[in-house]
C-alpha positions in Angstrom: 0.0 0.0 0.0 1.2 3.6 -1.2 0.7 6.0 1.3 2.1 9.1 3.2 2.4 9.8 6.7 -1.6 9.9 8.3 -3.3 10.4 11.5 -4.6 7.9 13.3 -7.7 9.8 14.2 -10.1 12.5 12.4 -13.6 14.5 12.5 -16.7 13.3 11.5 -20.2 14.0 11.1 -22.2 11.1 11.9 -25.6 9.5 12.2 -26.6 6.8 14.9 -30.0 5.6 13.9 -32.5 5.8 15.6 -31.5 9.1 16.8 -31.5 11.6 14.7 -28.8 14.2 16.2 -25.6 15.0 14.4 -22.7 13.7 15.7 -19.9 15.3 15.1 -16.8 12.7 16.2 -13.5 11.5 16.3 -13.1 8.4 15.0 -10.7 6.3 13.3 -8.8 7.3 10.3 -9.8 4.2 7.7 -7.2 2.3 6.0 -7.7 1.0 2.2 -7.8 -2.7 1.3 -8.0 -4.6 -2.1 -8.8 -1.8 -5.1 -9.4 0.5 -2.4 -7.9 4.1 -2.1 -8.3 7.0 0.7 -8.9 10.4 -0.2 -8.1 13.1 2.1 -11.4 15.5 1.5 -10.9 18.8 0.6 -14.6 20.1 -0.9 -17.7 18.3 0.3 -21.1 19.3 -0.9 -24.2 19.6 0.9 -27.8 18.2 -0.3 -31.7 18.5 1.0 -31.1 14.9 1.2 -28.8 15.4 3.4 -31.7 17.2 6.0 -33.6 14.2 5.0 -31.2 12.0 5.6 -31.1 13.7 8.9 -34.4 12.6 9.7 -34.6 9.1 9.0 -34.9 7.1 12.0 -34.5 3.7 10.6 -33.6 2.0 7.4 -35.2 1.3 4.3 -35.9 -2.4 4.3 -34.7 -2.2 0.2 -31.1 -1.6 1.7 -29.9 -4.6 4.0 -26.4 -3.7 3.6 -26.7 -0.3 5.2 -25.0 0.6 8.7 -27.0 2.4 11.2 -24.2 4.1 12.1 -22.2 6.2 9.8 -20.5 9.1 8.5 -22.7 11.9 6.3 -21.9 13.5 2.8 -22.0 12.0 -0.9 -20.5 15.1 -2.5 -16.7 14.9 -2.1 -13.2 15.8 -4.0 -9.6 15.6 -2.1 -6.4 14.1 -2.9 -5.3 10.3 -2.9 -3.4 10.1 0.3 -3.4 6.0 0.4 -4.0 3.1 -2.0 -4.9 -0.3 -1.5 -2.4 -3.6 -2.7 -4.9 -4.3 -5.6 -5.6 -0.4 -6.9 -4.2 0.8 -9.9 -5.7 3.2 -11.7 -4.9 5.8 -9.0 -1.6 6.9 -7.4 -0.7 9.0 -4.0 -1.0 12.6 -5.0 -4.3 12.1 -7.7 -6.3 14.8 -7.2 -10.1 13.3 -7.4 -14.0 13.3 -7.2 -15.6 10.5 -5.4 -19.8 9.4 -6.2 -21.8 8.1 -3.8 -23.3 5.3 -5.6 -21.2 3.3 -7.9 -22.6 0.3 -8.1 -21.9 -3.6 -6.6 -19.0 -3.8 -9.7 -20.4 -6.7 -11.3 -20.9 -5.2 -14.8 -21.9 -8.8 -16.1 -24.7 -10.1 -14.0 -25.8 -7.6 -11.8 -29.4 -6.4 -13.0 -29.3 -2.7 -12.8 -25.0 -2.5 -12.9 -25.3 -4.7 -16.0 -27.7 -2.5 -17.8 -26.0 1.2 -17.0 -28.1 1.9 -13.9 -25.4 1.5 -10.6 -26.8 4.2 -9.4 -30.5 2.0 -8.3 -28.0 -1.5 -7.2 -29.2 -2.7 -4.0 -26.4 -3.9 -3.7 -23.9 -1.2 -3.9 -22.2 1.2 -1.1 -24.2 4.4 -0.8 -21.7 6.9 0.7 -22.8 9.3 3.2 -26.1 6.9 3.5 -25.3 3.7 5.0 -21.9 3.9 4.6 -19.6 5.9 5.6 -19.0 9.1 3.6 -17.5 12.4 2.9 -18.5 14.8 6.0 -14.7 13.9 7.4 -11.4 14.6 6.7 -10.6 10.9 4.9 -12.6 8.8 3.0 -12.3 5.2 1.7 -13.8 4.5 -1.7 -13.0 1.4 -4.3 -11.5 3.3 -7.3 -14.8 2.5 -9.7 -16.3 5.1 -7.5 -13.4 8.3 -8.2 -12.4 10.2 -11.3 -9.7 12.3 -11.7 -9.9 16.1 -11.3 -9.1 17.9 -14.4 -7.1 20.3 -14.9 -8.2 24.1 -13.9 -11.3 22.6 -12.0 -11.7 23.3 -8.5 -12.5 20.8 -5.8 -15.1 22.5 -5.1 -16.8 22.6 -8.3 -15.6 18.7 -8.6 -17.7 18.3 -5.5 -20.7 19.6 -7.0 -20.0 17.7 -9.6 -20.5 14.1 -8.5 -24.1 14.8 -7.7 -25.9 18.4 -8.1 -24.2 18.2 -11.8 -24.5 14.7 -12.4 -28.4 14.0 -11.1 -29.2 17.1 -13.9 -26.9 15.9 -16.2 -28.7 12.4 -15.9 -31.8 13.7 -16.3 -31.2 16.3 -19.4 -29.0 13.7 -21.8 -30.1 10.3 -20.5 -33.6 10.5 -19.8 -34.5 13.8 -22.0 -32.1 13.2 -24.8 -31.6 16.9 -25.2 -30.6 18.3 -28.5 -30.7 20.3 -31.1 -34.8 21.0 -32.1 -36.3 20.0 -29.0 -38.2 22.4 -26.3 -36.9 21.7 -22.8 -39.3 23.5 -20.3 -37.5 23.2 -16.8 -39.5 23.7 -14.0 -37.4 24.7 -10.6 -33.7 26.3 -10.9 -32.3 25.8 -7.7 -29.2 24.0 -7.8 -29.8 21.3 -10.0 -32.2 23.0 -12.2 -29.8 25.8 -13.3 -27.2 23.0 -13.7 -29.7 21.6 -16.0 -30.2 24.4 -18.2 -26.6 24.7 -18.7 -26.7 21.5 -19.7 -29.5 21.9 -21.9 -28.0 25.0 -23.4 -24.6 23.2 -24.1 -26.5 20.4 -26.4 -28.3 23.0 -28.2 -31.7 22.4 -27.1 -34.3 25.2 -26.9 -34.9 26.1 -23.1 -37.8 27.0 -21.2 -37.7 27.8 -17.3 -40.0 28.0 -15.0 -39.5 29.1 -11.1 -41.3 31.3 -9.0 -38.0 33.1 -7.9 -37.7 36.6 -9.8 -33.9 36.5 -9.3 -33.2 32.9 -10.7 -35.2 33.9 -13.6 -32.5 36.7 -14.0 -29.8 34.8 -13.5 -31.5 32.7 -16.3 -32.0 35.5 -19.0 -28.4 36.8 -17.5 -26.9 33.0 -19.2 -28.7 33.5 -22.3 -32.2 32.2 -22.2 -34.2 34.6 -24.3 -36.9 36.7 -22.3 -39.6 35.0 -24.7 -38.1 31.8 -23.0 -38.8 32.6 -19.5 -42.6 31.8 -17.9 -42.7 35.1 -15.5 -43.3 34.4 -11.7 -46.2 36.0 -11.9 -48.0 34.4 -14.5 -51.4 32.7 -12.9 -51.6 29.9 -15.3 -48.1 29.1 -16.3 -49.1 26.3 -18.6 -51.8 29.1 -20.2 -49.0 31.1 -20.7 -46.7 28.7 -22.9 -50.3 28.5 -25.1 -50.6 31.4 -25.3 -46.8 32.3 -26.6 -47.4 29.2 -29.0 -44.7 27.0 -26.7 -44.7 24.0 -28.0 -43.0 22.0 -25.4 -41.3 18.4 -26.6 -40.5 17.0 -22.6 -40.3 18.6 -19.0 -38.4 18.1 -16.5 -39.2 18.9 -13.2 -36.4 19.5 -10.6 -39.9 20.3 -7.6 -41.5 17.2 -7.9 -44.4 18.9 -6.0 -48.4 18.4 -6.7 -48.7 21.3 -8.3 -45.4 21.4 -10.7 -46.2 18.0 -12.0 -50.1 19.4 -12.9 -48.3 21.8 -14.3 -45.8 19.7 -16.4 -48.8 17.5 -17.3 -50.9 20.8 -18.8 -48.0 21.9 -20.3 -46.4 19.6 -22.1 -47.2 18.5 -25.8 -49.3 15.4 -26.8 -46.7 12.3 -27.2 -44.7 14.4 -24.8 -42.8 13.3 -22.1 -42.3 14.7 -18.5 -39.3 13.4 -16.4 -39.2 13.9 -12.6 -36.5 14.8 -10.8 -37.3 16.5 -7.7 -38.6 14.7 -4.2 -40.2 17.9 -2.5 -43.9 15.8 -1.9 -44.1 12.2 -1.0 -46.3 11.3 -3.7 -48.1 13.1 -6.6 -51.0 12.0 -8.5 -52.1 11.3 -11.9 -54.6 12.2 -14.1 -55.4 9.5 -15.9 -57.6 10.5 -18.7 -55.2 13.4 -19.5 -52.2 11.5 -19.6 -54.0 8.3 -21.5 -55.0 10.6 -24.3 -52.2 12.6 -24.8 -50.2 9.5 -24.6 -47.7 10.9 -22.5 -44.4 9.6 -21.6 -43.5 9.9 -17.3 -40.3 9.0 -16.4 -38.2 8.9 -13.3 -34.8 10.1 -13.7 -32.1 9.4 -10.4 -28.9 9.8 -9.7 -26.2 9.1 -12.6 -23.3 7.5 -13.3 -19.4 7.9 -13.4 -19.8 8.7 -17.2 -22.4 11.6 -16.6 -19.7 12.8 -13.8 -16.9 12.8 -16.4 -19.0 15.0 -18.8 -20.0 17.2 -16.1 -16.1 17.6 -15.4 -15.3 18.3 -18.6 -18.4 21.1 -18.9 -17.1 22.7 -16.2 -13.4 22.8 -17.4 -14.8 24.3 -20.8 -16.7 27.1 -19.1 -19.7 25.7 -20.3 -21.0 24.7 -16.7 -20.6 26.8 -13.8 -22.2 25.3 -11.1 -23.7 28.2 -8.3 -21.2 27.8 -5.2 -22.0 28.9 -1.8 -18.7 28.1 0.5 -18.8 27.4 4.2 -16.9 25.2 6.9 -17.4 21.5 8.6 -17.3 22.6 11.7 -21.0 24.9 11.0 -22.7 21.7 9.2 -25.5 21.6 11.4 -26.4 24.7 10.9 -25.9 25.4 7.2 -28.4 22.0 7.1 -30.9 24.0 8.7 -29.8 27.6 6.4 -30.7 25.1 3.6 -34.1 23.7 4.5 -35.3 27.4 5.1 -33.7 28.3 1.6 -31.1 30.9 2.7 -28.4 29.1 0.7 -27.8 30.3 -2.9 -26.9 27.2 -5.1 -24.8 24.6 -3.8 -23.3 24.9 -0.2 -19.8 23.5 -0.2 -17.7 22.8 2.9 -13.8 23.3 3.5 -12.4 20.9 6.0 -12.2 23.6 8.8 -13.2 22.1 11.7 
C-alpha cells in the first residue's frame, strides 16, 4: 500500500439511527484494502437529502447492507493520500472526485450495474447513507467510484459535480435526450435546475424555465435564455402562458416534484410528450389518468447518474460551459448550514472546506 504519513484519528459528522442528532466525532482514520484508495477531503457538498437523511430514524428495508451508524456526505473531492495492494488506476498525489453510488461492480450479471443503472444496485455502497461518507477529513472509496480532477477545476466545483451536476446531467442527456430541435421546459432552478439548463444550453436544445423566484429567472436570462423563454413568476396559469406564446413544449423536467409542478408539467407539455421527474419535495403526486392516457404521455423517473455523466460534467465545467452556483462554508457549522438550507437561505450549492 502507497501512502504518506496519516493520523490515526479524524472528524466526522455522523448519524446513529435511531436518533437523529448530528454527531460530530473522532473516530478512526480508515485504512484502504484490495482496489481501495483513501482520499483526504478537501470540498464536500451539501444536499436537501442530506436534511432528510437527517431525519430518517430507521432503514429502508430495500437496503440490508446499510449501517445504522455512519459518516454523512456523498458530495466529495480531495487528494489520494493511500492506495490499496490491488488499486491501480490511482496513485498518491491524484487529485479526485468520489460518487456516492457506484454500483456492486459486477458489470456482467448484476441487474441494474449490467444495464448502465449503478446508481439503483441494491447492492452497492451508498456513501454518506449507510456507509460511511465524505463529511470527514478521509474517506475510503473502491476506485470504480473516483475520477480524476481535471485540470483548472476546482475541488469545489468537482464536488458539486458528483451529484448536483450529475443528477441534472442524468436527467437532461439520459432520460431527456436533449438536443438540437427540441423544447426543454424546466420547471425549478435551484441547484440542480440551473445545472440543468446549462446543460440543456450546451447540447443545443431550446430552453424553457420555470421558477417562481424573480432573481433565478434573472440569473437565467443573464446566461442566455431569451426573455420570450422565461414563464414570469407572476404568471397565474403558467401552462396558459406557454399557449398562449405558442410554446410547443417536446419533454419537462421537473427538478420540484411537487403536486402542483407535475399538474403543471402534465398541462403543459405537448401530446406524445414526455415529463421526467427529478425532484422529491412531496411524497407522492398524483395522476390524471384521462389526461395522460389521451395525450399518450411519456412519465419517467430520472435518479442519480453514473461515473460517465460525472466525467461529462467535469469536462463542462473545465470548458466554461457549466458553472455550477457555489455557496462556501466550513465543517465545523454543518448543522447549521443543514438548517440555512431547508429554510432556503443558501444560494446554489453549499460546499464545505475541512475547517473544523
Amino acid at each position: 500500500m502507497a501512502s504518506t504519513t496519516l493520523p490515526k484519528t479524524m472528524l466526522a459528522w455522523q448519524r446513529h439511527l435511531p436518533s437523529t442528532e448530528l454527531l460530530r466525532l473522532e473516530v478512526p482514520v480508515p485504512t484502504p484494502t484490495g482496489d481501495e484508495i483513501l482520499v483526504k477531503i478537501l470540498a464536500a457538498g451539501v444536499c436537501h437529502s442530506d436534511y432528510a437523511l437527517k431525519h430518517m430514524e430507521k432503514l429502508p428495508s430495500e437496503f440490508l447492507k446499510w449501517k445504522p451508524n455512519f459518516t454523512m456526505g456523498h458530495e466529495g473531492a480531495g487528494e489520494v493520500v493511500a492506495t490499496g495492494p490491488a488499486a491501480k488506476d490511482f496513485k498518491v498525489g491524484d487529485k479526485v472526485v468520489v460518487m456516492c453510488v457506484p454500483g456492486c461492480g459486477d458489470s456482467l450479471t448484476c441487474p441494474e450495474c449490467s444495464r448502465g443503472v449503478p446508481q439503483i444496485c441494491h447492492q452497492s455502497p451508498h456513501f454518506g447513507g449507510g456507509h460511511d461518507g465524505f463529511f470527514a477529513d478521509y474517506t475510503v472509496v473502491p476506485e470504480r467510484a473516483a475520477v480524476l480532477l481535471p485540470t483548472g477545476v476546482t475541488f469545489e466545483a468537482g464536488a458539486v459535480a458528483t451529484d448536483a451536476c450529475m443528477t441534472a446531467h442524468h436527467a437532461v442527456v439520459d432520460r431527456a435526450g436533449a438536443e438540437k430541435g427540441q423544447t426543454l421546459l424546466i420547471i425549478g432552478l435551484g441547484g440542480l435546475g440551473f445545472n440543468a439548463l446549462q446543460i440543456a444550453l450546451s447540447k443545443s436544445a431550446r430552453v424553457v424555465v420555470m421558477d417562481q423566484r424573480q432573481a433565478v429567472l434573472d440569473a437565467a436570462e443573464a446566461l442566455g435564455v431569451p426573455k420570450e423563454d422565461i414563464v414570469p413568476a407572476s404568471a397565474p396559469n403558467p401552462s396558459q402562458w406557454l399557449r398562449d406564446h405558442a410554446i410547443d413544449v417536446d419533454t419537462v423536467i421537473d427538478f420540484c416534484g411537487l403536486k402542483q409542478t407535475f399538474e403543471t408539467a402534465v398541462a403543459s407539455v405537448r401530446k406524445a410528450g414526455t415529463i421526467i421527474v427529478v425532484g422529491l419535495l412531496s411524497p407522492e403526486i398524483s395522476l390524471a389518468t384521462g389526461t395522460i392516457v389521451r395525450k399518450q404521455l411519456s412519465i419517467l423517473g430520472s435518479y442519480g447518474g453514473t461515473i460517465d455523466n460525472i466525467k461529462d460534467c467535469l469536462n463542462l465545467i473545465q470548458n466554461g460551459a457549466l458553472v455550477p452556483q457555489i455557496s462556501r462554508g466550513k465543517m465545523k457549522d454543518f448543522p447549521t448550514i443543514l438548517d440555512d438550507l431547508h429554510a432556503g437561505k443558501i444560494v446554489g450549492r453549499m460546499v464545505m472546506l475541512p475547517e473544523w
